[in-house]
C-alpha positions as CSV (number, residue, x, y, z in Angstrom):
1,X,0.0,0.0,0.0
2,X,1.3,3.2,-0.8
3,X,0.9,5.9,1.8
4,X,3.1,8.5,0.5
5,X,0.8,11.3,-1.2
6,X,3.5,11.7,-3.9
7,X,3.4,8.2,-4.7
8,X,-0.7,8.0,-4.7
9,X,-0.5,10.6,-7.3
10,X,2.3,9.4,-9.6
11,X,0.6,6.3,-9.3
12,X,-2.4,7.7,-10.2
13,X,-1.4,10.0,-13.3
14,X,1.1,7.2,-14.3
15,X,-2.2,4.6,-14.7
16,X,-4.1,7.6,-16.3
17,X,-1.6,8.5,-18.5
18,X,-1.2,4.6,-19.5
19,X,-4.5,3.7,-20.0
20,X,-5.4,6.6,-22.1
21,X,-2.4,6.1,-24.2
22,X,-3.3,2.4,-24.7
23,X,-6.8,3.5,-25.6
24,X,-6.3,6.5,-27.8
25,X,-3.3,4.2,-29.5
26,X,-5.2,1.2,-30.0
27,X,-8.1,4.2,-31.8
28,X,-5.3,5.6,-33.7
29,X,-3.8,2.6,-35.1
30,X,-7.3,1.2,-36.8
31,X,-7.7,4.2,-38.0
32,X,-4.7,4.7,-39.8
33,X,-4.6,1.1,-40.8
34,X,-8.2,2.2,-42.5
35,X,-7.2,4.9,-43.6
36,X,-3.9,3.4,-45.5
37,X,-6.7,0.9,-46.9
38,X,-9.1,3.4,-48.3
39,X,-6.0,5.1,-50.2
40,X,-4.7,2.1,-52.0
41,X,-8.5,1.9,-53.1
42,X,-8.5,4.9,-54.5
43,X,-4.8,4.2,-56.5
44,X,-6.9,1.1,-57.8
45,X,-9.8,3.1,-59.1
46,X,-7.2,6.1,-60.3
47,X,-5.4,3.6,-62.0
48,X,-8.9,1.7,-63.3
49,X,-9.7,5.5,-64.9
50,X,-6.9,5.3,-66.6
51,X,-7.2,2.4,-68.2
52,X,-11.1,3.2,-69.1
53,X,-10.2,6.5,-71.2
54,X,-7.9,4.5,-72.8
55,X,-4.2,5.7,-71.0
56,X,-3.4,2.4,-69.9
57,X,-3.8,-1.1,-72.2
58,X,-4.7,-4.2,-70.3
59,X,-3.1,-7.9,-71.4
60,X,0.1,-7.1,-68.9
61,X,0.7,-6.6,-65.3
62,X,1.3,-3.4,-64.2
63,X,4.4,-2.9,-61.8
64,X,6.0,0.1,-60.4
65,X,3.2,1.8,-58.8
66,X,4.8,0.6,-55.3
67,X,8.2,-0.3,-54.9
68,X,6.9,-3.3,-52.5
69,X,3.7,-3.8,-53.9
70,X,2.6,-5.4,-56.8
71,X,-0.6,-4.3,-59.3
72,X,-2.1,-6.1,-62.2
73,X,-3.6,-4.8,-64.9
74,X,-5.8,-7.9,-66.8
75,X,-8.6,-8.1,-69.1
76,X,-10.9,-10.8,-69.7
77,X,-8.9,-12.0,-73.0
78,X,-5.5,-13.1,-70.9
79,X,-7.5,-14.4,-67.9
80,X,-8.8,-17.5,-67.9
81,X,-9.9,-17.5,-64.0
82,X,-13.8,-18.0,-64.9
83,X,-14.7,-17.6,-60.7
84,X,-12.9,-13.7,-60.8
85,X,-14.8,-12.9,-63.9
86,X,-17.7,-13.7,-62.7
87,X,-17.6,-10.8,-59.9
88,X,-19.8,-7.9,-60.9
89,X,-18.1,-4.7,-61.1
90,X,-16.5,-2.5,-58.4
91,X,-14.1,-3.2,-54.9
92,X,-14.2,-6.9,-54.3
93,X,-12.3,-9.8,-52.6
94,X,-10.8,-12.7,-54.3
95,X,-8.5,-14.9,-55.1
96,X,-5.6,-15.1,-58.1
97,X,-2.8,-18.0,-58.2
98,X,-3.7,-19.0,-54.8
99,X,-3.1,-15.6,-53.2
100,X,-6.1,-13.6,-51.4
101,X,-6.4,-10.0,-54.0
102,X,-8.1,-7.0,-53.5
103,X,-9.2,-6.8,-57.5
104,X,-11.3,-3.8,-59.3
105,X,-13.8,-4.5,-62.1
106,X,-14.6,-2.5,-64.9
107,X,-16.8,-3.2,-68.1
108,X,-15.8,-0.4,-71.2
109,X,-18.5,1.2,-73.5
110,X,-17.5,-1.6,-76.0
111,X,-18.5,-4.8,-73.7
112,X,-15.3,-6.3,-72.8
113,X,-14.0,-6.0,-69.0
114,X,-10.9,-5.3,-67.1
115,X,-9.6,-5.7,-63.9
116,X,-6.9,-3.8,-61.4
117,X,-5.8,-6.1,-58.4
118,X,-3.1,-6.0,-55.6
119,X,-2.2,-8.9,-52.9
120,X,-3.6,-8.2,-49.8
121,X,-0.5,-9.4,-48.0
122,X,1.4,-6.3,-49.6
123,X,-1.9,-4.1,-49.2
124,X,-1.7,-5.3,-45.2
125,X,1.7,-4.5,-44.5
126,X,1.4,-1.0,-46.1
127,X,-1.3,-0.3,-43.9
128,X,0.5,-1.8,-40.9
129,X,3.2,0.1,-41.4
130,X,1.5,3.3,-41.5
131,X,-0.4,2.9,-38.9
132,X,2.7,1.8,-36.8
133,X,4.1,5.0,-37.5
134,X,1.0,7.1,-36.4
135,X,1.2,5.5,-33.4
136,X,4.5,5.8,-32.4
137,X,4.7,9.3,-31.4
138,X,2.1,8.9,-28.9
139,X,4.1,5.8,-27.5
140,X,7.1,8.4,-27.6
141,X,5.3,11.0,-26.0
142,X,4.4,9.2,-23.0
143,X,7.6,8.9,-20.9
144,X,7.8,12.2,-21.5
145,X,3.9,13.0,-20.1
146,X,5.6,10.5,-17.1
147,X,8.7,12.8,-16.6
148,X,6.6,15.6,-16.6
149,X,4.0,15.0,-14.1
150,X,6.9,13.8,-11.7
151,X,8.4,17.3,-12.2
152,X,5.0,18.7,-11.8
153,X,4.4,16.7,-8.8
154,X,7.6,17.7,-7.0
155,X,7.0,21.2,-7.4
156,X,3.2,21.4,-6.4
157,X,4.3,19.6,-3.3
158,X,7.7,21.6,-2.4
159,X,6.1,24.2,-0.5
160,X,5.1,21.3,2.0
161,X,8.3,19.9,2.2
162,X,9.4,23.5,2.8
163,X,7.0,23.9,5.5
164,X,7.5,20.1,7.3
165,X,11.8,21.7,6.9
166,X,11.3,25.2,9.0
167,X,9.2,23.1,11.6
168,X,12.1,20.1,12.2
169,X,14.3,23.2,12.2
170,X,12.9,25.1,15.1
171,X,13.6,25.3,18.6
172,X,10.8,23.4,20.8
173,X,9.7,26.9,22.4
174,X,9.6,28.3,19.0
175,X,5.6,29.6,18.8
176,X,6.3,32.0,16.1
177,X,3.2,31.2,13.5
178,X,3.9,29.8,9.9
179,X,4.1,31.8,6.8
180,X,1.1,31.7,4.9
181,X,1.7,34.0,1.9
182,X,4.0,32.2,-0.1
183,X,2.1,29.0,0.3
184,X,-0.3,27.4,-2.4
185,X,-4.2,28.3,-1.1
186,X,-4.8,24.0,-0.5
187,X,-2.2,24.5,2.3
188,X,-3.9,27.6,3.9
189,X,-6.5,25.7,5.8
190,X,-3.3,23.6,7.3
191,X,-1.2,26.0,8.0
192,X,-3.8,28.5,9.9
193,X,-4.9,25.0,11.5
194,X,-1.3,24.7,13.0
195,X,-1.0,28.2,13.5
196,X,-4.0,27.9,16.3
197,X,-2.5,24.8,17.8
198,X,0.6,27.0,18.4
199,X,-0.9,30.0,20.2
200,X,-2.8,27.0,22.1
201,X,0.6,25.5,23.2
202,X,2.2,28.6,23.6
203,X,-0.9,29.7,26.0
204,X,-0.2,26.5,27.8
205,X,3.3,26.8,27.8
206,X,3.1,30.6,28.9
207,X,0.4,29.3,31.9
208,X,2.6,26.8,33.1
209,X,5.6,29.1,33.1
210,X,3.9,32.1,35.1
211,X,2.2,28.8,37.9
212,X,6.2,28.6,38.2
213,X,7.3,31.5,38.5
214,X,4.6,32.3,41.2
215,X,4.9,29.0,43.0
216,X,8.6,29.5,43.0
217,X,8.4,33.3,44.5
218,X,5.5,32.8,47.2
219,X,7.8,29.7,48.8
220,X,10.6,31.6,48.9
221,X,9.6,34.0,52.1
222,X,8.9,30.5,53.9
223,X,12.2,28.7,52.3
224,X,14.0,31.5,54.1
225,X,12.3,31.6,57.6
226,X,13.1,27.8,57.9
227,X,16.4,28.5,56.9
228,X,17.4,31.2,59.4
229,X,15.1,29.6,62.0
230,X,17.6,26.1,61.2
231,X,20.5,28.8,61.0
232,X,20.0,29.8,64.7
233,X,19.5,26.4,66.1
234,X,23.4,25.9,64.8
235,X,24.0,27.6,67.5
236,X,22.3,26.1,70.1
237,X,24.0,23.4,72.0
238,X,21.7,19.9,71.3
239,X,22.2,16.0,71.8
240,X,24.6,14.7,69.3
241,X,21.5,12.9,67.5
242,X,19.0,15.7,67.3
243,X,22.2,17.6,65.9
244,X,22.3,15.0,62.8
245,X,18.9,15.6,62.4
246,X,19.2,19.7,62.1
247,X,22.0,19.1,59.9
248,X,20.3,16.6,57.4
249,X,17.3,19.3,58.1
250,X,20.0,22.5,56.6
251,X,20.8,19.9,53.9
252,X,17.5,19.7,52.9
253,X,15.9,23.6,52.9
254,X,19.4,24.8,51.1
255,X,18.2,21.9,48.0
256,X,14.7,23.5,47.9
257,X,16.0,27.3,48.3
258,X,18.7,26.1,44.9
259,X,15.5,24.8,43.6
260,X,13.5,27.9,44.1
261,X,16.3,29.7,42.6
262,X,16.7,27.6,39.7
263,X,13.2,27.4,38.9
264,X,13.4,32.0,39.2
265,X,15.9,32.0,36.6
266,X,14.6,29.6,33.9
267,X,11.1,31.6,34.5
268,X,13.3,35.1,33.7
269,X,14.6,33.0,30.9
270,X,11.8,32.1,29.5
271,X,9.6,35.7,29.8
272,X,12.8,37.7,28.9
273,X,12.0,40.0,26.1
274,X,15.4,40.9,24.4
275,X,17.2,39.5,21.8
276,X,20.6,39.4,21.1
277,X,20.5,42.1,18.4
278,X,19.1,45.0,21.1
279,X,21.1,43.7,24.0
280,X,23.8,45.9,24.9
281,X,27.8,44.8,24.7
282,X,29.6,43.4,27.8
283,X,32.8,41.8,28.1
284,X,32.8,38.1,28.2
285,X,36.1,37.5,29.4
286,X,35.4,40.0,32.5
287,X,32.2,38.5,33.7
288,X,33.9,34.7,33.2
289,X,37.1,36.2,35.8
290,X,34.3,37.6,38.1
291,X,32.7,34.6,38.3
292,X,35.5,32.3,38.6
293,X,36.9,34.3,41.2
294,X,33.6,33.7,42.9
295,X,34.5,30.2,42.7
296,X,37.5,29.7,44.0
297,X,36.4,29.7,47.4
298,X,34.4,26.4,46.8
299,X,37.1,24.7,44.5
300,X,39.3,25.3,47.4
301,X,37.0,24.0,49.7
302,X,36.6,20.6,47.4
303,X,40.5,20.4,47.0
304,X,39.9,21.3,42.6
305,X,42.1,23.2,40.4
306,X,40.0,25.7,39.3
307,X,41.8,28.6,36.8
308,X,42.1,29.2,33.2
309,X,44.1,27.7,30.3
310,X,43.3,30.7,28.0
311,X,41.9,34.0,27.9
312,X,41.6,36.7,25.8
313,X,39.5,39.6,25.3
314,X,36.1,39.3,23.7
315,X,32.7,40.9,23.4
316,X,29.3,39.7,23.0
317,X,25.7,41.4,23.4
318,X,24.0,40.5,26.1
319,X,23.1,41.2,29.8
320,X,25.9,41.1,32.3
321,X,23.6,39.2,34.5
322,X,22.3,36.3,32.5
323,X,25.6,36.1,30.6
324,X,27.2,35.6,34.7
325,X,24.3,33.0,35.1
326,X,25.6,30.7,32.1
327,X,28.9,30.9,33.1
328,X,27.9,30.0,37.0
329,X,25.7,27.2,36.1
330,X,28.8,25.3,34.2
331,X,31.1,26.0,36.7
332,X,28.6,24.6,39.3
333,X,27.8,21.5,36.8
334,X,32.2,21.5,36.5
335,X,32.2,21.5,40.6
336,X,29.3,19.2,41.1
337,X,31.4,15.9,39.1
338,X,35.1,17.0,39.7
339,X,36.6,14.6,42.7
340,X,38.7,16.1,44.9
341,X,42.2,16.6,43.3
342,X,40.3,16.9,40.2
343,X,41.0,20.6,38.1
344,X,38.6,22.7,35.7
345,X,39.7,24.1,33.1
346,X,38.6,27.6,31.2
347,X,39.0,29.6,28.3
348,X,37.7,32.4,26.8
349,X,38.5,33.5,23.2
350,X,37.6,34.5,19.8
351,X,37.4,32.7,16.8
352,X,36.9,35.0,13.8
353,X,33.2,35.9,14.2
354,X,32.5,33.9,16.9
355,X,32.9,34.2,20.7
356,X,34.2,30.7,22.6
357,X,33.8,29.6,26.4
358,X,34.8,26.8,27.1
359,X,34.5,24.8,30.4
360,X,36.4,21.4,30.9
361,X,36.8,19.3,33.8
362,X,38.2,16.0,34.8
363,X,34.9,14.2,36.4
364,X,33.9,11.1,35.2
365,X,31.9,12.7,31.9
366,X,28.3,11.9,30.8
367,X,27.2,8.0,29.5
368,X,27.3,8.4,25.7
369,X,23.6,7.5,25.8
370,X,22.4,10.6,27.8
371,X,24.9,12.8,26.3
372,X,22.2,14.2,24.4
373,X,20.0,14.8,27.2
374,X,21.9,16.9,29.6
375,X,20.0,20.0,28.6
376,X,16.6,18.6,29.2
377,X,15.1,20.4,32.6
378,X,15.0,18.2,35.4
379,X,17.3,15.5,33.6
380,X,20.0,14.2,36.3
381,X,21.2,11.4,34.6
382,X,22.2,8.1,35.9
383,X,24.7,9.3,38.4
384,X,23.1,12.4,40.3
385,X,25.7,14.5,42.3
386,X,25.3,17.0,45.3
387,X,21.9,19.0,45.3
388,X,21.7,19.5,41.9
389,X,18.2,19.1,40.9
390,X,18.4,19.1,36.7
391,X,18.0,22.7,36.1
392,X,21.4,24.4,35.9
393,X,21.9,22.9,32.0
394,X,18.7,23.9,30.9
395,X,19.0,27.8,32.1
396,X,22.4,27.6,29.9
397,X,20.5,26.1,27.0
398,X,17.7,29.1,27.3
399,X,20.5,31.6,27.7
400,X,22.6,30.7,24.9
401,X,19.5,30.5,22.4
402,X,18.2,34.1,23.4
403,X,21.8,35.2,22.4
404,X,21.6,33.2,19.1
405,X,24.6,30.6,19.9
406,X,25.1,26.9,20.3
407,X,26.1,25.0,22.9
408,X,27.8,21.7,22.7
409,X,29.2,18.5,25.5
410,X,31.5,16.2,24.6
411,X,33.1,13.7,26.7
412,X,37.0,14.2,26.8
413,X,37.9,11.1,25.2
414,X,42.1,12.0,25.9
415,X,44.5,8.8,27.1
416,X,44.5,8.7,31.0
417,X,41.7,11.0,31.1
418,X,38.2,11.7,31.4
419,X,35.6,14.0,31.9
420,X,32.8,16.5,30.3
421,X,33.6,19.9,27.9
422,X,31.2,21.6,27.5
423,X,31.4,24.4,24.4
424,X,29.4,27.5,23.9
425,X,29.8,29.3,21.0
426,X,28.4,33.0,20.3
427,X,28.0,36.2,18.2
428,X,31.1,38.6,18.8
429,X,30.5,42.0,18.9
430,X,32.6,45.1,18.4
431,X,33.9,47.1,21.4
């Protein structure tokens, strides 16, 4: 069964196309072949007028009228054939030295007859032939009707391969309705039909984003009242077990406050308004040292070389703040996997048109089959680390697409060594 549309109608046209050629050949060919008939009729009776006024003597046959063909010119004096004589005058069918003959009968004022005949073997394959040749430029034409409607199918359906192209090519937040102008008028029903789908998922999207957002805000007053009110009982001397308890207690509010915070910045993400075209110019290289001075405290803390193998200067457009976001979240993804007397490595430069950060550790890297799904929300992977709850990868992802760049992990695949680069590539600007 064939349940491409392309191949319904090829299929279609093709049998069409065939079965009308077959038809209007099969027409064509009897009709020519009748036609070729009638004409050597007529040379039969032209050549019978000539012999009547007296151009033409009978007694002898008659050659050179066709090359291939072969006319007689009798009377009734050199024939001794009593069943041909006995036709009556005009077109008949008989017979002459065994052979079937289309013959011609004429009487003359004077009494005496004559008669004009040709084999209808040789009349046959005249005919044949001329009708063969009416019909083979139909039989040539039709590959070329085939070739045709496949060009004429391709192109009608273009603009829907077109179409099915720009949506595999967009981002999965990309709501921005499909063209309709340039688009044939069967496809407008389709197109405004996914259009309204959507504005209905980017309702829902937007809904689910601002429950979020709000969710996220209103438990952070509480979040931080259980946190100071666990901060003050630090200080208070306990048992050794209810101790434990208002540790793993500490543990637990600072995951939900990282969660709250997490879950604020992916909202801003997602309801930010610029692009990177009206975004003002900051220095990439300063806010990565700002940041990673930030984090030195913490690599010291888990005994990890933290510093950078390369940096150069280099501008992009963007916000200070969310470009100081992206560059925290990987360092806190770097921190998160790199064992103690592990290092991170990172660099900042510029590649003709194009602005590099790159982060590299020496953790244990990412299992090739979840490689590509590290910038999912919520995703921890097999091996979950600290209090990370599956967010800091995503806010990179939305932060590098608002600035129109790429982002890329690799695992280092290096002899002796192992862990995760990550790659972000974006537009330089001048200044």
């Amino acid at each position: 069964m064939i349940r491409s549309l392309r191949g319904r109608l090829f299929a279609g046209l093709t049998a069409i196309i065939l079965l009308t050629g077959l038809v209007g050949g099969l027409f064509a060919y009897h009709w020519a072949f009748d036609e070729a008939i009638e004409m050597q009729d007529s040379v039969l009776i032209q050549i019978a007028g000539l012999v009547q006024s007296g151009s033409l003597t009978g007694g002898r046959e008659l050659r050179g009228v066709d090359d291939d063909a072969e006319v007689w010119l009798f009377d009734q004096a050199s024939e001794h054939d009593a069943q041909l004589w006995s036709l009556k005058d005009g077109l008949a069918l008989a017979a002459r030295k065994g052979q079937p003959i289309r013959v011609l009968l004429r009487t003359r004022p004077d009494g005496t007859r004559f008669a004009v005949a040709q084999r209808t073997s040789v009349r046959d394959e005249i005919a044949s032939d001329m009708a063969f040749r009416t019909v083979l430029p139909i039989a040539a034409l039709i590959p070329c009707l085939l070739l045709v409607t496949a060009v004429v199918i391709a192109r009608s359906l273009r603009p829907m391969v077109r179409l099915a192209g720009d949506l595999d090519g967009r981002r999965a937040d990309d709501m921005t309705p499909l063209p309709a102008g340039q688009m044939p008028s069967e496809l407008h029903p389709f197109i405004a039909s996914i259009n309204g789908l959507l504005q209905r998922v980017r309702g829902m999207m937007d809904q689910q984003r601002r429950f979020v957002a709000d969710a996220a805000h209103e438990l952070r007053t509480p979040i931080t009242a259980l946190s100071l009110q666990a901060e003050n009982l630090s200080s208070v001397d306990l048992p050794a077990g209810v101790r434990d308890r208002v540790t793993t207690l500490r543990q637990g509010i600072g995951r939900t406050r990282h969660l709250l915070e997490q879950l604020l910045a992916l909202a801003r993400q997602d309801a930010g308004s610029l692009d990177g075209t009206t975004m003002p110019i900051v220095a990439l290289d300063n806010v990565v040292k700002e940041v990673v001075a930030d984090a030195i405290s913490e690599a010291v803390n888990g005994r990890v070389d933290l510093g950078f193998a390369r940096v150069e200067p280099v501008a992009v457009r963007g916000e200070a703040v969310m470009l100081a976001a992206l560059v925290r979240n990987l360092l806190d993804n770097a921190l998160r996997f790199t064992r103690q007397g592990g290092r991170i490595d990172a660099r900042v430069y510029r590649d003709g048109a194009i602005a590099i950060l790159q982060i590299e550790d020496s953790g244990p890297g990412v299992a090739p089959e979840e490689i590509g799904r590290i910038f999912e929300p919520f995703f921890r992977g097999q091996r979950p680390e600290g209090d990370g709850v599956g967010l800091g990868l995503s806010i990179v992802k939305r932060i590098v697409d608002r600035l129109g760049g790429s982002i890329e992990a690799v695992n280092v695949a290096e002899e002796g060594r192992t862990g995760l680069r990550v790659l972000v590539k974006l537009p330089a600007a001048s200044g």
